[in-house]
C-alpha positions as CSV (number, residue, x, y, z in Angstrom):
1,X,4.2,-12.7,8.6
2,X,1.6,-14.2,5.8
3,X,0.6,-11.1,3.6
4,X,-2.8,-12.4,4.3
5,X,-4.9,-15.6,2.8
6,X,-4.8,-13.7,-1.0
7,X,-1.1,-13.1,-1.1
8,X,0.0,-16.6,-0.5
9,X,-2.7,-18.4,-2.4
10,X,-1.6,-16.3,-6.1
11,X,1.9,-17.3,-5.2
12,X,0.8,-20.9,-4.8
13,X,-1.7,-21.0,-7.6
14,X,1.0,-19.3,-10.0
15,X,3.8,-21.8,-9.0
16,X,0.7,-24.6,-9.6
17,X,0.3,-23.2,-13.2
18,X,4.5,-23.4,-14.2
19,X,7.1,-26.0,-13.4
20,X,9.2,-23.3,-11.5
21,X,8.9,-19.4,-11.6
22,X,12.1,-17.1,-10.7
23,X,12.4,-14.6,-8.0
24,X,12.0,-11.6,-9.7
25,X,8.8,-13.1,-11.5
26,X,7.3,-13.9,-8.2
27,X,8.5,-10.9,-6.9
28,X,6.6,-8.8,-9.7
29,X,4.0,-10.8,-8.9
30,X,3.2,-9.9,-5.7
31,X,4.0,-6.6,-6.0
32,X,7.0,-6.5,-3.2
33,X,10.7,-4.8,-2.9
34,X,13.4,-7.5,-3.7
35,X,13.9,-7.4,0.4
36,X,10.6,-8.3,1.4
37,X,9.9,-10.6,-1.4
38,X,12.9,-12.8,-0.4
39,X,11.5,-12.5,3.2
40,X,7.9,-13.6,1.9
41,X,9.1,-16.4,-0.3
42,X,11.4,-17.6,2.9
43,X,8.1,-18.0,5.4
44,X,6.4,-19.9,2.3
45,X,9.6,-22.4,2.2
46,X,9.9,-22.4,5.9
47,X,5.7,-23.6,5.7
48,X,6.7,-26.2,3.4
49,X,4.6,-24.6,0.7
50,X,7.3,-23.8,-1.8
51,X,10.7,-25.0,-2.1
52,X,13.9,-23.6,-3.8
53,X,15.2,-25.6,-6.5
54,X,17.9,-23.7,-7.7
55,X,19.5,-20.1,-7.0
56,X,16.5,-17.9,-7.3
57,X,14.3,-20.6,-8.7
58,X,11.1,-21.7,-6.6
59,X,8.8,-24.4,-7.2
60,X,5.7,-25.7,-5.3
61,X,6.0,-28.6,-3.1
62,X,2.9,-31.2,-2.6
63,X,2.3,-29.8,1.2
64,X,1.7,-26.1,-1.1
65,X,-0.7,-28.1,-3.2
66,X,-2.5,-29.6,-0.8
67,X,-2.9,-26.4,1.2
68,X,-4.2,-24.6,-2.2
69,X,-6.8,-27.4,-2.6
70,X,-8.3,-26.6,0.4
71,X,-8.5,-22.7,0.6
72,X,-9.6,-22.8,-3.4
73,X,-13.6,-23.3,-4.2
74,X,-14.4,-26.4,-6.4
75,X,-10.8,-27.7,-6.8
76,X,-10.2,-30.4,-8.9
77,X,-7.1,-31.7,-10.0
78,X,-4.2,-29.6,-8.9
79,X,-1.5,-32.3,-10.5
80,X,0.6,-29.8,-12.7
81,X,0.3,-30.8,-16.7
């Protein structure tokens, strides 16, 4: 599983952008059936990438940050506003 480099990098940059985002947002987002969305967004938590913080509710941890920081050309803060 991964969806490839691109797939989990807009999840991660989106949830960088937003305090949380819900699952049918970030399933809209990336363009997947309710099924394999909630099987996506599991591999991300199980990663440590994003995290659940309430039913349906997904936020992105510091482990998610850090990993977007180092796959995204000339980075600079990634601290959310």
């Amino acid at each position: 599983m991964g969806g490839g480099k691109g797939l989990y990098l807009l999840v991660l940059d989106y949830l960088r952008n937003r305090p949380s985002a819900t699952f049918s947002e970030l399933c809209r987002l990336i363009g997947m059936a309710r099924g394999a969305c909630g099987n996506y967004l599991r591999y991300l938590i199980e990663r440590g990438w994003i995290e659940k913080i309430d039913v349906g509710v997904y936020s992105i941890t510091e482990e998610g940050l850090r990993i977007l920081e180092m796959n995204t050309p000339n980075s600079t803060s990634l601290k959310r506003p």
